[in-house]
mmCIF file of the N, C-alpha and C atoms, coordinates in Angstrom:
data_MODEL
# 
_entry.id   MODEL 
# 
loop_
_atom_site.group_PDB 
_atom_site.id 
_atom_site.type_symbol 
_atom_site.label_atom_id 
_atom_site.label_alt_id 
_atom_site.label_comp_id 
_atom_site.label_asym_id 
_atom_site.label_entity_id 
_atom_site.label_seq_id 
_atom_site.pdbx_PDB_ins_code 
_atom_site.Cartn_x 
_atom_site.Cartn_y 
_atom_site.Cartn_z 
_atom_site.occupancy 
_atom_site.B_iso_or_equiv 
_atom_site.pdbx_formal_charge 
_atom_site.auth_seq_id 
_atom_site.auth_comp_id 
_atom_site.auth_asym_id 
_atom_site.auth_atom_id 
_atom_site.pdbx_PDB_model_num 
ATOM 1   N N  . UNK A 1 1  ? -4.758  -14.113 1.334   1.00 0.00 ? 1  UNK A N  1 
ATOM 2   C CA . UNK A 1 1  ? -5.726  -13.048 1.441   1.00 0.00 ? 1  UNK A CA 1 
ATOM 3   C C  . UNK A 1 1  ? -6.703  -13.376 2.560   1.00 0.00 ? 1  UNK A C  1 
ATOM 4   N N  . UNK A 1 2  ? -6.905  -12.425 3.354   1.00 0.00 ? 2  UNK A N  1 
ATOM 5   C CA . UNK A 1 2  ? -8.178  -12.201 4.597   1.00 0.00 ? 2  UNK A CA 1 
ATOM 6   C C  . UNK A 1 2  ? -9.432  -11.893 4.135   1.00 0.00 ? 2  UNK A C  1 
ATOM 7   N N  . UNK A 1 3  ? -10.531 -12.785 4.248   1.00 0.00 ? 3  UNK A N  1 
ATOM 8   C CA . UNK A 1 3  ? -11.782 -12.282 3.354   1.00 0.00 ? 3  UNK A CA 1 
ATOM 9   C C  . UNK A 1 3  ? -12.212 -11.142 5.326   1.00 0.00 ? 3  UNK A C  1 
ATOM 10  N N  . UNK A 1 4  ? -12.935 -10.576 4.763   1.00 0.00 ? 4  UNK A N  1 
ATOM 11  C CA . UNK A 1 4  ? -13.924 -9.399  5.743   1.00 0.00 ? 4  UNK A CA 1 
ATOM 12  C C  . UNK A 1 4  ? -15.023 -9.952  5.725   1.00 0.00 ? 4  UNK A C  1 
ATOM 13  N N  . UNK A 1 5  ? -15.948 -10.156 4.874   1.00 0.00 ? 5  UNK A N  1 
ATOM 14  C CA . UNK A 1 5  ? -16.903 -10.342 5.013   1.00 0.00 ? 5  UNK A CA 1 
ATOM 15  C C  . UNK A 1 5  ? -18.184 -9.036  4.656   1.00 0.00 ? 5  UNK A C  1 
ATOM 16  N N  . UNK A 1 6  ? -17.064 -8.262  4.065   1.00 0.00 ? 6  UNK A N  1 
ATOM 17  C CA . UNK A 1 6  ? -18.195 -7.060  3.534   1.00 0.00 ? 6  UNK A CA 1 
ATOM 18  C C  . UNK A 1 6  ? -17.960 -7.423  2.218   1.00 0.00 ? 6  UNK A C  1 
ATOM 19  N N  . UNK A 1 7  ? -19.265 -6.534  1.675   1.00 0.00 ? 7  UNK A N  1 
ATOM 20  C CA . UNK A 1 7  ? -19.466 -6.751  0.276   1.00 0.00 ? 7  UNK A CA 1 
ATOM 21  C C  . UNK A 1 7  ? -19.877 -5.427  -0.309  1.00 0.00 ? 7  UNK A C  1 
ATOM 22  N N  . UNK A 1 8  ? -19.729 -4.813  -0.995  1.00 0.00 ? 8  UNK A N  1 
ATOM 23  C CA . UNK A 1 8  ? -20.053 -3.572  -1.216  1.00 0.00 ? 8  UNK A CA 1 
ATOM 24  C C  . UNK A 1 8  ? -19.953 -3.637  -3.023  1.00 0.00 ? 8  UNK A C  1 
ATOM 25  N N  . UNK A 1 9  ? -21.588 -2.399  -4.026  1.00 0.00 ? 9  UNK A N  1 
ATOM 26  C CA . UNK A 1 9  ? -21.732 -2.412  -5.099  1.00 0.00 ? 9  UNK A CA 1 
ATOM 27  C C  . UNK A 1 9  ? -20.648 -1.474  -6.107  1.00 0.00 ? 9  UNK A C  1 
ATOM 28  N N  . UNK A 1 10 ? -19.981 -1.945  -7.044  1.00 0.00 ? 10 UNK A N  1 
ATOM 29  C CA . UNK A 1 10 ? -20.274 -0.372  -7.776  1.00 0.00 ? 10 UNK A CA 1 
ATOM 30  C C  . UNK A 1 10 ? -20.980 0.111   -8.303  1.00 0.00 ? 10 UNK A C  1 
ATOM 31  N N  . UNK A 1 11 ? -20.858 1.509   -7.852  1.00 0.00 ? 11 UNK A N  1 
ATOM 32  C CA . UNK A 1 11 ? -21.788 2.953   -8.659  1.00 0.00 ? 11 UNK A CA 1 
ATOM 33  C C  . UNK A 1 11 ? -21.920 2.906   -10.126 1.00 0.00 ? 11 UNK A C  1 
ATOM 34  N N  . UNK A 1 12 ? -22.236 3.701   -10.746 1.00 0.00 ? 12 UNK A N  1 
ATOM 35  C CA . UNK A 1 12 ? -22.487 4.046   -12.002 1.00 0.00 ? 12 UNK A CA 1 
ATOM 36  C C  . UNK A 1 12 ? -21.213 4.567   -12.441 1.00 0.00 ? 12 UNK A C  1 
ATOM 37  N N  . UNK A 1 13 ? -20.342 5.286   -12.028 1.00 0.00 ? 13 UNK A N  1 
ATOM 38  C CA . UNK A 1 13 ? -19.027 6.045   -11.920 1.00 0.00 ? 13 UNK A CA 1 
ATOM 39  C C  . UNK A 1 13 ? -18.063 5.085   -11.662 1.00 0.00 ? 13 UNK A C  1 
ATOM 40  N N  . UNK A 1 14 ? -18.201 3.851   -11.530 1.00 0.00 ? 14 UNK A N  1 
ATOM 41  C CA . UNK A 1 14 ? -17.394 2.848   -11.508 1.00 0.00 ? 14 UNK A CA 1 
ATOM 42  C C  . UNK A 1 14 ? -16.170 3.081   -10.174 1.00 0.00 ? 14 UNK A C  1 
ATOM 43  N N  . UNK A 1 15 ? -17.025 3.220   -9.099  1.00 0.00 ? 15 UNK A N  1 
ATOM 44  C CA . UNK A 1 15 ? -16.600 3.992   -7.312  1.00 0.00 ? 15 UNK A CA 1 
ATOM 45  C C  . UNK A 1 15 ? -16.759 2.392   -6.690  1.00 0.00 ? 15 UNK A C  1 
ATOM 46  N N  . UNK A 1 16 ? -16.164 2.545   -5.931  1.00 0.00 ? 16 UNK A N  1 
ATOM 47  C CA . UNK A 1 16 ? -16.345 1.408   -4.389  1.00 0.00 ? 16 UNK A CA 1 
ATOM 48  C C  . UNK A 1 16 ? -16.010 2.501   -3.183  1.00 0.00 ? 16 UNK A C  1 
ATOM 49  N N  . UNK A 1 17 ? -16.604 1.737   -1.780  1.00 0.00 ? 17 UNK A N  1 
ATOM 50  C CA . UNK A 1 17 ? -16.796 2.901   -0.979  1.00 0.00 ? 17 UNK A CA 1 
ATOM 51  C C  . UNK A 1 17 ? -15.891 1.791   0.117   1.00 0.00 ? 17 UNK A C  1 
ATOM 52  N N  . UNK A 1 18 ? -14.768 2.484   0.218   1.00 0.00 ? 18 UNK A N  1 
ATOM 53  C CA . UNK A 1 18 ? -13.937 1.326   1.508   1.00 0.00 ? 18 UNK A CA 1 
ATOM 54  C C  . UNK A 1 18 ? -14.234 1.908   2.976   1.00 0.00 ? 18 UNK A C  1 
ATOM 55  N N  . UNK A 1 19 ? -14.436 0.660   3.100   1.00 0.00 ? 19 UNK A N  1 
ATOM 56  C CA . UNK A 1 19 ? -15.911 0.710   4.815   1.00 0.00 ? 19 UNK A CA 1 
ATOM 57  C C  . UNK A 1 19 ? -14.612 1.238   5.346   1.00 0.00 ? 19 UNK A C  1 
ATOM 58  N N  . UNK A 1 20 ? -15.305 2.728   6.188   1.00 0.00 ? 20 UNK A N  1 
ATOM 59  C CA . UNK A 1 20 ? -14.922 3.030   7.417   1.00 0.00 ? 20 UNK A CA 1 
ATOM 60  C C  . UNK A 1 20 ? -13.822 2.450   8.473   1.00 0.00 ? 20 UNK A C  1 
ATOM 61  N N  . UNK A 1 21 ? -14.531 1.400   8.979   1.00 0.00 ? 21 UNK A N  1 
ATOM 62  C CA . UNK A 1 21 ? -13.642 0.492   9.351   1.00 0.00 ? 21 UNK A CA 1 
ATOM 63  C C  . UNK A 1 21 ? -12.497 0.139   8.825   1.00 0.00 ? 21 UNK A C  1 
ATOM 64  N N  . UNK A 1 22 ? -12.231 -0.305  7.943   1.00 0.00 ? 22 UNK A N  1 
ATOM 65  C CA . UNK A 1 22 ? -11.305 -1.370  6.839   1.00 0.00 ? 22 UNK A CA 1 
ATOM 66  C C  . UNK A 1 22 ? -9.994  0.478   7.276   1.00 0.00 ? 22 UNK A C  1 
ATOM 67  N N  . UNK A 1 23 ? -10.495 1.664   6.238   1.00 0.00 ? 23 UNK A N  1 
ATOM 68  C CA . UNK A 1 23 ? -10.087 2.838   6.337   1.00 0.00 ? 23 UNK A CA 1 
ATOM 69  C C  . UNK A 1 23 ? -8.833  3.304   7.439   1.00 0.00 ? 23 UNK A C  1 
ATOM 70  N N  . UNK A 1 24 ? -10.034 2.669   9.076   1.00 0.00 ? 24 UNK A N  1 
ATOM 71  C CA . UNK A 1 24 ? -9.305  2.952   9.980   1.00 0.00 ? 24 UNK A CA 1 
ATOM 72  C C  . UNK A 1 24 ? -7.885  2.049   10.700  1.00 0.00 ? 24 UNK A C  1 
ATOM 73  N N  . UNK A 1 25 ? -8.406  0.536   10.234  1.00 0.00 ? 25 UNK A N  1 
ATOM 74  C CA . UNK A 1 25 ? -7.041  -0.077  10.476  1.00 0.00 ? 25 UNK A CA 1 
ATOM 75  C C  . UNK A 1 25 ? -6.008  0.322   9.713   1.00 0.00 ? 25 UNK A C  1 
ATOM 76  N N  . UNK A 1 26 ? -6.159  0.183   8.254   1.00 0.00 ? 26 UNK A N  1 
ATOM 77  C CA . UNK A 1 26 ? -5.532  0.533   7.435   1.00 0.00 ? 26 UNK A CA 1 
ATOM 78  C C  . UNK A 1 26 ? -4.773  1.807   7.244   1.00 0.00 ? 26 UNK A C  1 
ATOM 79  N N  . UNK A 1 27 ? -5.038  3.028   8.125   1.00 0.00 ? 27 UNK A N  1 
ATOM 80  C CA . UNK A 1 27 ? -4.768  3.716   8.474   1.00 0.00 ? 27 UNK A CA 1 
ATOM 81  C C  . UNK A 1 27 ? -5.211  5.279   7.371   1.00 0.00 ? 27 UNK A C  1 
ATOM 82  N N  . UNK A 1 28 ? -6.163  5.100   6.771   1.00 0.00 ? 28 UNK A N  1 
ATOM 83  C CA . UNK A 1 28 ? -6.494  5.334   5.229   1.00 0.00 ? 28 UNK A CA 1 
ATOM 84  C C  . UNK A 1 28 ? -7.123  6.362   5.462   1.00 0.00 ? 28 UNK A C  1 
ATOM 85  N N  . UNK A 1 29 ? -6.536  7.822   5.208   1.00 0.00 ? 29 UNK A N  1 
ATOM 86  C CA . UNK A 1 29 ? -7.070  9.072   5.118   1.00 0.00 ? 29 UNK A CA 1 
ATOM 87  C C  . UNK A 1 29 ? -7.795  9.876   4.069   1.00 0.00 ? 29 UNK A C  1 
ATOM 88  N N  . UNK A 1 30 ? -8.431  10.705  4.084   1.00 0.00 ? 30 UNK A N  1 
ATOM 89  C CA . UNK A 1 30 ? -9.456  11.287  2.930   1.00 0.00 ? 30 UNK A CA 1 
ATOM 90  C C  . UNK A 1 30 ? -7.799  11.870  2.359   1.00 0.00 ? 30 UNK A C  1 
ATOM 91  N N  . UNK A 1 31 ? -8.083  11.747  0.838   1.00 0.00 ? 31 UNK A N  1 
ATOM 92  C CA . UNK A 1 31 ? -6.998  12.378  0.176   1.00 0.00 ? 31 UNK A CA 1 
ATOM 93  C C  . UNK A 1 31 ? -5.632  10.997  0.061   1.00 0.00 ? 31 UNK A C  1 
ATOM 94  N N  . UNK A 1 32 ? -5.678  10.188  0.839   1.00 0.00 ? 32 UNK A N  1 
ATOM 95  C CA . UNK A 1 32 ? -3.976  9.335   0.496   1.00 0.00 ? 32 UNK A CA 1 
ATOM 96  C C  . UNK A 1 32 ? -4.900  8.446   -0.766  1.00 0.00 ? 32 UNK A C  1 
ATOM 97  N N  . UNK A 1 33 ? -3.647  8.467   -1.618  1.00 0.00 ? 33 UNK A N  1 
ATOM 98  C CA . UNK A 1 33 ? -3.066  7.910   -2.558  1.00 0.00 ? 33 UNK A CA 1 
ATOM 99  C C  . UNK A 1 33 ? -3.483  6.460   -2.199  1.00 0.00 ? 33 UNK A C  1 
ATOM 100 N N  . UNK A 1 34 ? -4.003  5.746   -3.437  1.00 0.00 ? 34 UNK A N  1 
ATOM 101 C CA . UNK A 1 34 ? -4.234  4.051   -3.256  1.00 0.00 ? 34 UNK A CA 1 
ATOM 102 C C  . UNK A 1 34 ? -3.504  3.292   -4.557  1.00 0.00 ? 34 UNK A C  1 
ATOM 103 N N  . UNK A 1 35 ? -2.718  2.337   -4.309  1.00 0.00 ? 35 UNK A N  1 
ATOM 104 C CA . UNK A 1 35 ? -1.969  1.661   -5.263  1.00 0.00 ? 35 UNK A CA 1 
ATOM 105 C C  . UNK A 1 35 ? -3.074  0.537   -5.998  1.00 0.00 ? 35 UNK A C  1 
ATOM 106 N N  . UNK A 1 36 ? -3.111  0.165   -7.009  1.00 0.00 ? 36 UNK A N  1 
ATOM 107 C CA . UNK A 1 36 ? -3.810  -0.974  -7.729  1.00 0.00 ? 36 UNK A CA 1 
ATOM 108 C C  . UNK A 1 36 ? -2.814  -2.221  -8.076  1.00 0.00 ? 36 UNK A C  1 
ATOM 109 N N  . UNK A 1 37 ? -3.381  -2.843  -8.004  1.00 0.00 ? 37 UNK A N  1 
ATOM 110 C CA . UNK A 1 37 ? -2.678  -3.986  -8.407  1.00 0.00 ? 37 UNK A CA 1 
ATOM 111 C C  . UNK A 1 37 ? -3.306  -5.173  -8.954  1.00 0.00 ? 37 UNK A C  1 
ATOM 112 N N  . UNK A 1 38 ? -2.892  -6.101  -9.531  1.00 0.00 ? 38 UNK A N  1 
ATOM 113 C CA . UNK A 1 38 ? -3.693  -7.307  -10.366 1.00 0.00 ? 38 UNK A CA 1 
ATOM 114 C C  . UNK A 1 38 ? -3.279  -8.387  -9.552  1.00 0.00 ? 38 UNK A C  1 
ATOM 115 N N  . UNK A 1 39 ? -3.805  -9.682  -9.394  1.00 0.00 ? 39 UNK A N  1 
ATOM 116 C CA . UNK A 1 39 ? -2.733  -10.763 -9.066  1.00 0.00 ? 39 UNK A CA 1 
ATOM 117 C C  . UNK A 1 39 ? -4.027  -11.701 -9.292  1.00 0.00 ? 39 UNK A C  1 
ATOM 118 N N  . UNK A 1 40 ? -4.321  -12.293 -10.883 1.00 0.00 ? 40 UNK A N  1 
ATOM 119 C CA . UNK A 1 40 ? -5.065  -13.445 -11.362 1.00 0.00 ? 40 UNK A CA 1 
ATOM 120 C C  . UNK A 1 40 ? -6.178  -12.477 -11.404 1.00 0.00 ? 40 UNK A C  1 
ATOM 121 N N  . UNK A 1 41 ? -7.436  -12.914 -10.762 1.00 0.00 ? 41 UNK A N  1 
ATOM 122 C CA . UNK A 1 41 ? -8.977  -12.065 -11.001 1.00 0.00 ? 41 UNK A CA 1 
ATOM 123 C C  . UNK A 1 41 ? -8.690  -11.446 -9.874  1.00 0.00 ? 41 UNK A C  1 
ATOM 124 N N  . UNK A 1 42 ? -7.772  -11.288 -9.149  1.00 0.00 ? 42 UNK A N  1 
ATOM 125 C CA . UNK A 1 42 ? -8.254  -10.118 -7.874  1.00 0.00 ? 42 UNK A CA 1 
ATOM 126 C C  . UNK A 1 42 ? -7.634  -8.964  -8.120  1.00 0.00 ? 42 UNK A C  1 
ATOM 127 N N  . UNK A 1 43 ? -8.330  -8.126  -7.323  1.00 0.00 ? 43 UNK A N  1 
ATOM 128 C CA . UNK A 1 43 ? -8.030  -6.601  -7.168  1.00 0.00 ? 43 UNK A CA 1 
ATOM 129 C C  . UNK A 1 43 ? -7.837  -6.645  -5.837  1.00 0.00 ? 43 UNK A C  1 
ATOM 130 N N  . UNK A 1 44 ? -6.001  -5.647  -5.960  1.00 0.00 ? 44 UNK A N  1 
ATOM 131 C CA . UNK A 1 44 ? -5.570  -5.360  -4.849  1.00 0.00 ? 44 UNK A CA 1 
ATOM 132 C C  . UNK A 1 44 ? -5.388  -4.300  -4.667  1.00 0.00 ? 44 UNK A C  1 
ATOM 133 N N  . UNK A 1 45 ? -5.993  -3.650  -3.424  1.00 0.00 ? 45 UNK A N  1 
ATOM 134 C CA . UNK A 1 45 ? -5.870  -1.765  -3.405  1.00 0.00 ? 45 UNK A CA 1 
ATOM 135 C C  . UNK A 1 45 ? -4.851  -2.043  -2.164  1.00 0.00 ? 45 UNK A C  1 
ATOM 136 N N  . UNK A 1 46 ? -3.595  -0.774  -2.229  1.00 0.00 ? 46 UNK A N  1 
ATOM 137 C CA . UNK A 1 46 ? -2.562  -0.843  -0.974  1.00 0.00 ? 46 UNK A CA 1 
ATOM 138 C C  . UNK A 1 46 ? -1.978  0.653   -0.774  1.00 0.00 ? 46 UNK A C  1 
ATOM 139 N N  . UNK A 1 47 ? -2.288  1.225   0.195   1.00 0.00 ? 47 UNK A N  1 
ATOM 140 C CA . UNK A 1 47 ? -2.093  2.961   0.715   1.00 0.00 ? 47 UNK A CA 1 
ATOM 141 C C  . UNK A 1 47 ? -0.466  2.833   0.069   1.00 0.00 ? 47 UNK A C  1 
ATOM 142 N N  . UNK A 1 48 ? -0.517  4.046   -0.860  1.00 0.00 ? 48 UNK A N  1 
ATOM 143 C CA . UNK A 1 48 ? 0.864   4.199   -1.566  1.00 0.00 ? 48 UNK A CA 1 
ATOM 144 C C  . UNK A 1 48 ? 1.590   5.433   -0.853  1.00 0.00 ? 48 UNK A C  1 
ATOM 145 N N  . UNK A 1 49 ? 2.630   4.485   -0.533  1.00 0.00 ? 49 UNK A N  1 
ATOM 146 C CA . UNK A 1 49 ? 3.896   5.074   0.222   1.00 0.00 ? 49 UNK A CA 1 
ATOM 147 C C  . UNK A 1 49 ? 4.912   5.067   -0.869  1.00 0.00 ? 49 UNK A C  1 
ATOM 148 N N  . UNK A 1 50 ? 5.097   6.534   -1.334  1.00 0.00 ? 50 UNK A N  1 
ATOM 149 C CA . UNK A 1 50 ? 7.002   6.217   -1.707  1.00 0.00 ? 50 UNK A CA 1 
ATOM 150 C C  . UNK A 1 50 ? 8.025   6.119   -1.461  1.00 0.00 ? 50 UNK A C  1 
ATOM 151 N N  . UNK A 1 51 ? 8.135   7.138   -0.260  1.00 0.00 ? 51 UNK A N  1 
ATOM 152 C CA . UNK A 1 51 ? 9.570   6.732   0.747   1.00 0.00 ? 51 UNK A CA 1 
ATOM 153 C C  . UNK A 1 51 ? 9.554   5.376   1.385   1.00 0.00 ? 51 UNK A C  1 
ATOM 154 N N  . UNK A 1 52 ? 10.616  5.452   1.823   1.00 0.00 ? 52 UNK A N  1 
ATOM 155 C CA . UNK A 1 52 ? 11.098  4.004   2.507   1.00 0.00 ? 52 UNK A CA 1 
ATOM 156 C C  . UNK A 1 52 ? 10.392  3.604   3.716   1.00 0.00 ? 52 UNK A C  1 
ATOM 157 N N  . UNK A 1 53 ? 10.370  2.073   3.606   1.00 0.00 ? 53 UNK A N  1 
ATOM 158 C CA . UNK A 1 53 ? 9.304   1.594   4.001   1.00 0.00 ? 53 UNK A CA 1 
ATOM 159 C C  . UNK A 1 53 ? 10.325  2.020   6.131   1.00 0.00 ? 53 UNK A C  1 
ATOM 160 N N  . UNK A 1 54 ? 11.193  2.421   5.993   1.00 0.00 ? 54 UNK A N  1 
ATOM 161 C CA . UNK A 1 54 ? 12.164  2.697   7.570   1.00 0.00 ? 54 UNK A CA 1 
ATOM 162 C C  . UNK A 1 54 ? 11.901  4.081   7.871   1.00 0.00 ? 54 UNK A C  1 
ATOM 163 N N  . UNK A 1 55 ? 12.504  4.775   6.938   1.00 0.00 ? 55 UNK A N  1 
ATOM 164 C CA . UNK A 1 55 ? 13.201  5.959   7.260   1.00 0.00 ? 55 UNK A CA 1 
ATOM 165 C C  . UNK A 1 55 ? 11.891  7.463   6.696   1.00 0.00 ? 55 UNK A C  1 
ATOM 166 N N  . UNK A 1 56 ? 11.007  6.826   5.461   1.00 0.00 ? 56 UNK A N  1 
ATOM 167 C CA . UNK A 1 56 ? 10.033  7.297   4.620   1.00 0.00 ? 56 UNK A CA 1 
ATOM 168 C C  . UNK A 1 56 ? 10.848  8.081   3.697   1.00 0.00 ? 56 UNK A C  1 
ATOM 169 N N  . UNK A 1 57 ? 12.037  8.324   3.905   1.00 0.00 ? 57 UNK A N  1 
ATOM 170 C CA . UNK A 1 57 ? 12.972  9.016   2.624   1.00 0.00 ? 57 UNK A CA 1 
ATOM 171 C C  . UNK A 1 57 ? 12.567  8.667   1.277   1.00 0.00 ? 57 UNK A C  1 
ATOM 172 N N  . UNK A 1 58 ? 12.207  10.233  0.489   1.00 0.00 ? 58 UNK A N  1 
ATOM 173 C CA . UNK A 1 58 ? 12.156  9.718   -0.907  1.00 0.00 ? 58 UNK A CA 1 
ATOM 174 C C  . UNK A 1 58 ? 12.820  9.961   -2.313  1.00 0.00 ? 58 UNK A C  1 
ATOM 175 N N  . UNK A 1 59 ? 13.967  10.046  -1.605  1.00 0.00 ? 59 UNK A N  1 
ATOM 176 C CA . UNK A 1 59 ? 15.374  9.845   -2.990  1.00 0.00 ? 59 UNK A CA 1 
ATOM 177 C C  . UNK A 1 59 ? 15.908  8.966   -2.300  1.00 0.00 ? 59 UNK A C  1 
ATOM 178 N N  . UNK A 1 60 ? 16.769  8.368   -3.843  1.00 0.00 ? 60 UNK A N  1 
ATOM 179 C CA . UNK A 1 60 ? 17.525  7.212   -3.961  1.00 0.00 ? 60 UNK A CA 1 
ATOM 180 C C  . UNK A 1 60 ? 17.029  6.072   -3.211  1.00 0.00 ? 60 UNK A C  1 
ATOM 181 N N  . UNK A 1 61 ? 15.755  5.793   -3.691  1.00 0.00 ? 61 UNK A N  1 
ATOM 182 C CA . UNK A 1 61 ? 14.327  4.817   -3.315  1.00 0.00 ? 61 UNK A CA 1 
ATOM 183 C C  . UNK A 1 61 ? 14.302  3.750   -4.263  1.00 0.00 ? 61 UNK A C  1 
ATOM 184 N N  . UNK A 1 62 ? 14.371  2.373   -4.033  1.00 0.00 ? 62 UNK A N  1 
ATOM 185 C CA . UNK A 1 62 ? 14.544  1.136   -4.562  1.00 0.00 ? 62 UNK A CA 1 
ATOM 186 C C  . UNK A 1 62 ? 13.693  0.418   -4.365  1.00 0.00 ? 62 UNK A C  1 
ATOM 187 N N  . UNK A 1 63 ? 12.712  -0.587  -5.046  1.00 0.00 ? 63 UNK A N  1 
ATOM 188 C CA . UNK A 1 63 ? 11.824  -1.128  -4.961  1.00 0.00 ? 63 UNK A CA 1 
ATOM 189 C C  . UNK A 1 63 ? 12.170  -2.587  -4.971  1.00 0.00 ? 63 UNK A C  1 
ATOM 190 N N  . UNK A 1 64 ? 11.288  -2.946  -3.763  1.00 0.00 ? 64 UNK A N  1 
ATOM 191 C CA . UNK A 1 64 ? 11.862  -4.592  -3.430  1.00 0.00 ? 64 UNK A CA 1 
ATOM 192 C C  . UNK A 1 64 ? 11.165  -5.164  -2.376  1.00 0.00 ? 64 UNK A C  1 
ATOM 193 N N  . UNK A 1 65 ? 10.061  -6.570  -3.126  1.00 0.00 ? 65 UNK A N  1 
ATOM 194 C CA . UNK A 1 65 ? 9.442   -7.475  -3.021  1.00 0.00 ? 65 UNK A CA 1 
ATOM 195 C C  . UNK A 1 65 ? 8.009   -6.563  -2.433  1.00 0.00 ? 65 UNK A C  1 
ATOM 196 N N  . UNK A 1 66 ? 7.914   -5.293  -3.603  1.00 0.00 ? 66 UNK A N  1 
ATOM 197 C CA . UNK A 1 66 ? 6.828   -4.856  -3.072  1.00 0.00 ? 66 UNK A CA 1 
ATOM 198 C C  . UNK A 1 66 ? 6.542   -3.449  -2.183  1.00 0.00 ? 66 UNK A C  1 
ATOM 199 N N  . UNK A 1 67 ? 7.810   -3.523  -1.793  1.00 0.00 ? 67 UNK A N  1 
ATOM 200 C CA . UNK A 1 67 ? 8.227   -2.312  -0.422  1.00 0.00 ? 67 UNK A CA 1 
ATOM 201 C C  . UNK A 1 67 ? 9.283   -1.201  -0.876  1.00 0.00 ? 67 UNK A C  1 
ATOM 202 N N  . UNK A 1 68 ? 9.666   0.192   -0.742  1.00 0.00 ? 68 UNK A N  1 
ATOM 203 C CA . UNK A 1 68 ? 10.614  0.810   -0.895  1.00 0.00 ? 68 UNK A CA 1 
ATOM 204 C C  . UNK A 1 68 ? 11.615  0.928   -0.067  1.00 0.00 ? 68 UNK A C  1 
ATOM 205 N N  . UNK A 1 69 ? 12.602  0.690   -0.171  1.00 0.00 ? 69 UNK A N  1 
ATOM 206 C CA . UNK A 1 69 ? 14.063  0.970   0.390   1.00 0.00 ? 69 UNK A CA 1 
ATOM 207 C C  . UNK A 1 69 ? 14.856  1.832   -0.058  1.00 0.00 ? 69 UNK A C  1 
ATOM 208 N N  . UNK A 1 70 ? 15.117  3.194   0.703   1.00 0.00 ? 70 UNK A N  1 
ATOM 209 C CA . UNK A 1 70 ? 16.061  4.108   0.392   1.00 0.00 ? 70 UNK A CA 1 
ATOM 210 C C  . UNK A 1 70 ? 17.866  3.348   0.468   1.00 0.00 ? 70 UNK A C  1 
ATOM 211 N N  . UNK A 1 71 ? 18.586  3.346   -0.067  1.00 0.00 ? 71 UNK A N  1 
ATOM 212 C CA . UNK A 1 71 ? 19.758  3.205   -0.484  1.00 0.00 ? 71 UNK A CA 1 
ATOM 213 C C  . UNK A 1 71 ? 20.780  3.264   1.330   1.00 0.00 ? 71 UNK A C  1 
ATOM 214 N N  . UNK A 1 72 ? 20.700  4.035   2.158   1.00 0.00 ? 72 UNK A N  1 
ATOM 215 C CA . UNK A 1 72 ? 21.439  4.121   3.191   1.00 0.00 ? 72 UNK A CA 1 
ATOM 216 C C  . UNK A 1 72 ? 20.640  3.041   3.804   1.00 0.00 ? 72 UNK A C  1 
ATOM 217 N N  . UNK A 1 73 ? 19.137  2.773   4.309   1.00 0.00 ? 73 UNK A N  1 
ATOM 218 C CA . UNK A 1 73 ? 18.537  1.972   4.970   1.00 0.00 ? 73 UNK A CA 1 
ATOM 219 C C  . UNK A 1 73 ? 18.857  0.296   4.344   1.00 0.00 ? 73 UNK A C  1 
ATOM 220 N N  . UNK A 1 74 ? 19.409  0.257   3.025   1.00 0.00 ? 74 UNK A N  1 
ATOM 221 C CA . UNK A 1 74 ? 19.605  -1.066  2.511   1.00 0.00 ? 74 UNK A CA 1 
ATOM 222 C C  . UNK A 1 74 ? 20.839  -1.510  2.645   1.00 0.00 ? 74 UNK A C  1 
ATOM 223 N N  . UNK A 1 75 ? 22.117  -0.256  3.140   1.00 0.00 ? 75 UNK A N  1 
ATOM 224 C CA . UNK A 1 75 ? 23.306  -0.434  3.356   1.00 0.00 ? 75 UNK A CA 1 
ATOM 225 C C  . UNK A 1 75 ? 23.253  -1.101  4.797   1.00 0.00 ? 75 UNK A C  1 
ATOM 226 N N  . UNK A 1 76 ? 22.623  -0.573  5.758   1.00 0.00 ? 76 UNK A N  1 
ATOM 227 C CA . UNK A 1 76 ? 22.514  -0.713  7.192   1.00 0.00 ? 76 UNK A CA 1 
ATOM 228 C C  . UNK A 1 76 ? 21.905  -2.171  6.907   1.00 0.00 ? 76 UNK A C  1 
ATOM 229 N N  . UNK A 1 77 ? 21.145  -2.812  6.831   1.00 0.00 ? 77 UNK A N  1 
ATOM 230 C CA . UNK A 1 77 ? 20.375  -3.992  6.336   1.00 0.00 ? 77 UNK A CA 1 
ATOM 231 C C  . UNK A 1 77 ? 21.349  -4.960  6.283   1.00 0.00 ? 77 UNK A C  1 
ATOM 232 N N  . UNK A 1 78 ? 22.216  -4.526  5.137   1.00 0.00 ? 78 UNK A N  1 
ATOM 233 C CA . UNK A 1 78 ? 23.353  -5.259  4.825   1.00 0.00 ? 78 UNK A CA 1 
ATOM 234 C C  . UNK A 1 78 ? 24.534  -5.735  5.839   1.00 0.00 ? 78 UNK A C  1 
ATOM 235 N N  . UNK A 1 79 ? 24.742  -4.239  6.286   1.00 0.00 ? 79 UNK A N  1 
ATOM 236 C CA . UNK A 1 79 ? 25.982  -4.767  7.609   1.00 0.00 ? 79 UNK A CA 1 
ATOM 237 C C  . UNK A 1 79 ? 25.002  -5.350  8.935   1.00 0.00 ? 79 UNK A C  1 
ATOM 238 N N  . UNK A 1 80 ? 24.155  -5.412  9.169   1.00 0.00 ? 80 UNK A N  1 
ATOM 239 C CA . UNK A 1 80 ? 23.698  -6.080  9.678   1.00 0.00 ? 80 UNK A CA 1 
ATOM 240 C C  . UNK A 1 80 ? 23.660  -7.796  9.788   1.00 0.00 ? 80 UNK A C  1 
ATOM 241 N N  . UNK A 1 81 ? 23.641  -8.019  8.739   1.00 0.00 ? 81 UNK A N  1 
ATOM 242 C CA . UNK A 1 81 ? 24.199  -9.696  8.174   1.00 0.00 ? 81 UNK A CA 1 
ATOM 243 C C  . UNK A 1 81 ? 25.291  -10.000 8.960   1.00 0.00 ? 81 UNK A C  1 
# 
């Protein structure tokens, strides 16, 4: 993990406000979807994509080490080997 160096409160509404900045690398638009996640005491927020992490296709979408892989993009993967 990359610390930033910001620190920010929660509200009363139990809100955090993700700096601007952070937003714009991240590529993080008003309205996208944010994934949660646990891992020990931390909180992990990650812009949720369902299509494939190649092609963004979202049927026959497989989840793996975190990332989605549509089924043709995992075939190609393969003959690639």
């Amino acid at each position: 993990m990359k610390g930033t160096g910001i620190v920010r409160e929660v509200d009363e509404l139990g809100r955090i406000v993700i700096p601007k900045e952070l937003r714009k690398v991240m590529d993080i638009k008003v309205k996208d979807p944010i994934e949660i996640f646990t891992e020990g005491s931390a909180i992990i927020l990650k812009k949720y994509s369902p299509g494939c992490i190649f092609c963004e296709r979202v049927n026959d979408v497989i989840r793996f080490k975190e990332n989605n892989i549509c089924t043709d993009c995992l075939k190609q993967l393969k003959n690639d080997d």
